[in-house]
C-alpha positions in Angstrom: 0.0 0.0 0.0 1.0 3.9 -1.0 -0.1 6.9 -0.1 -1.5 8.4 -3.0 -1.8 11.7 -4.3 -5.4 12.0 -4.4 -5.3 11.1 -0.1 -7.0 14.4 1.4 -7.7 15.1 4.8 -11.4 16.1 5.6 -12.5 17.6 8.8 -16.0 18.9 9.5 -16.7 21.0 12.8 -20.5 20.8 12.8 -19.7 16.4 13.5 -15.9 17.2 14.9 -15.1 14.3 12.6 -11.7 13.8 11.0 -11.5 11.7 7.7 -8.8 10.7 5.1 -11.1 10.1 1.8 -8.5 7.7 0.1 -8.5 6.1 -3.8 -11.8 4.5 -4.8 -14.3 6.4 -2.6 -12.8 4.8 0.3 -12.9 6.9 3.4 -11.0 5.9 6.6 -12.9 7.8 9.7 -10.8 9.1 12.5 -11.0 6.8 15.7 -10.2 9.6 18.4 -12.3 12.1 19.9 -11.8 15.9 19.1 -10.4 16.2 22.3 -7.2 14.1 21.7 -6.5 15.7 18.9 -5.3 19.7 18.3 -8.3 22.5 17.5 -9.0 22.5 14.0 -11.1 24.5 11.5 -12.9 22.9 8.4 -10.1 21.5 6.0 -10.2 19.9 2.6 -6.3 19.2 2.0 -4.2 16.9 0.1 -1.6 14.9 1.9 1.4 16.3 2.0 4.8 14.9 1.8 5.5 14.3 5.1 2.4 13.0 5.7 2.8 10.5 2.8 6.3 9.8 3.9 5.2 9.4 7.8 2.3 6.6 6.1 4.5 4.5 4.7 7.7 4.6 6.6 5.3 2.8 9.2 3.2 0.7 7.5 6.4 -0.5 6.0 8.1 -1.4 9.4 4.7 -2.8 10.3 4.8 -5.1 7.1 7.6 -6.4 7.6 6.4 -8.6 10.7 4.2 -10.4 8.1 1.5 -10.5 11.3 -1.4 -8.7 10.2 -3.7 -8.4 6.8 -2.9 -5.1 4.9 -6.0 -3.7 5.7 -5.3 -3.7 9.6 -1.2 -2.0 8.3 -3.4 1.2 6.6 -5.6 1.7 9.7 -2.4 1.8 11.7 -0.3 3.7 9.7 -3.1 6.3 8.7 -3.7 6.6 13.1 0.1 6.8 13.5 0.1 10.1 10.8 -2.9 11.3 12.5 -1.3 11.4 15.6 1.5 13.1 13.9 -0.3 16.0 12.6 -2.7 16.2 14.7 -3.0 14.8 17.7 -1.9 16.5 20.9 1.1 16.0 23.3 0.0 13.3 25.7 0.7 12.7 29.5 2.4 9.6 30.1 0.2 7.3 31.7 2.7 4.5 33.2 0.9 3.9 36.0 -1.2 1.3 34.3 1.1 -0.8 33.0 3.8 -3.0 35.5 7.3 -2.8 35.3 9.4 -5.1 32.6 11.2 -8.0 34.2 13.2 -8.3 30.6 13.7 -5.3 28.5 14.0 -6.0 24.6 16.8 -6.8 23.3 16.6 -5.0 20.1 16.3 -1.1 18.8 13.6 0.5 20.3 12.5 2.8 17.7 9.4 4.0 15.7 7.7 0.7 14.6 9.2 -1.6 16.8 7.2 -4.2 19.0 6.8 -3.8 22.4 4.2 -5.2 24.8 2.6 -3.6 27.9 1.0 -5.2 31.1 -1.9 -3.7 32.9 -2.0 -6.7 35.3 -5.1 -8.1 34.0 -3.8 -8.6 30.5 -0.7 -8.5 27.9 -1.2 -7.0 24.3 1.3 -6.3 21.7 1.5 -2.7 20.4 3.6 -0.4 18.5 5.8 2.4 19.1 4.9 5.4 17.5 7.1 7.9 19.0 10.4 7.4 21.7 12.7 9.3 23.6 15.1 9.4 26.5 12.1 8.1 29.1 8.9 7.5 27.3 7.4 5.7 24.7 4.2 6.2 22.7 2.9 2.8 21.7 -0.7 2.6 19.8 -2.5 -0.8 20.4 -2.4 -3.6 17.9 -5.1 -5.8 19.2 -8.4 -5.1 19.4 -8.5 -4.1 22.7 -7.3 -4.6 26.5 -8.3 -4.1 29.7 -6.5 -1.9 31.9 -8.7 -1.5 34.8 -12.3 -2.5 36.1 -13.6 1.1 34.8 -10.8 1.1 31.7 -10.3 0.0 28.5 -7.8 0.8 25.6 -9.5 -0.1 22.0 -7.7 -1.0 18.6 -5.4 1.8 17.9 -5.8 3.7 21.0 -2.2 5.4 22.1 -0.7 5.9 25.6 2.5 7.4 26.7 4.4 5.4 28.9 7.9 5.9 31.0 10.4 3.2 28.9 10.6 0.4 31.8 6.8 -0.6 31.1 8.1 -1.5 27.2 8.4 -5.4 27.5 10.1 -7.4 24.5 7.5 -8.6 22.1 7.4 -12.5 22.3 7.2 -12.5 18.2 10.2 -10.4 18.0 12.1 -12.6 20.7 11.6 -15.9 18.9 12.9 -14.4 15.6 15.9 -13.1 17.3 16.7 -16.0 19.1 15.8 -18.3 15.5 18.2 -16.1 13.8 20.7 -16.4 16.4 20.7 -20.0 16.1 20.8 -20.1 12.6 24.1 -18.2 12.6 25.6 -19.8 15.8 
């Protein structure tokens, strides 16, 4: 999948709904509220070249795990530009995720793997965005309970302090695989 030239970016106050109207009449609606994402006024815009650039560099790292349908690659990666260009900073929110036991053994960088642990359940996600102490990792699955009163749904993002990144156990087995196939 490419981002085309014909991708535009729709947003209409009266609903507070943000689209991307993509090739073929498809339209991909915007899963987060208004309020997670920066103030906007009515726009009918092309995708620019960051934007297009932003798509693919992650639906390309997210390809090349060869775990999802493409379908489920372009929700991600059209979320992840979303988030990009609009969405707003976000407080990390560690405290509903444990501590990692094992960190990952690999680069921890934009598209990489990662799980997180809320104590009730583990789900794989993505990192979107790293630094010197947090992640932001959006949510792969369709959805995971963090708490009796909260859940995270597919493609939901949280900000997390980096020791609540746990190795993805799909990423592990391929490392270790590799590493035996060269020992």
């Amino acid at each position: 999948m490419h981002a085309s030239q014909h991708w535009r970016w729709v947003y209409d106050p009266e609903t507070q709904q943000l689209t991307v109207e993509l090739d073929h009449g498809l339209v991909h609606k915007c899963p987060y509220k208004a309020s997670r994402l920066i103030p906007m006024n009515p726009i009918h815009a092309a995708f620019t070249t960051e934007d297009a650039s932003c798509f693919q560099e992650f639906y390309d790292a997210l390809s090349a795990y060869e775990l999802w349908d493409p379908m489920l690659l372009t929700q991600a990666a059209i979320n992840r530009t979303i988030l990009e260009r609009f969405g707003r900073p976000q407080m990390p929110q560690s405290w509903y995720f444990q501590n990692c036991s094992e960190v990952p053994n690999y680069p921890l960088e934009v598209g990489a793997l990662v799980e997180l642990n809320s104590g009730i359940e583990t789900a794989i996600f993505v990192l979107t965005a790293i630094d010197e102490e947090f992640a932001e990792c959006m949510l792969l699955g369709s959805s995971m309970t963090l708490s009796e009163v909260k859940v995270m749904q597919q493609f939901d993002s949280v900000k997390v302090l980096l020791n609540r990144l746990q190795p993805s156990h799909y990423l592990q087995l391929n490392l270790d695989d590799e590493h035996l196939r060269h020992a």
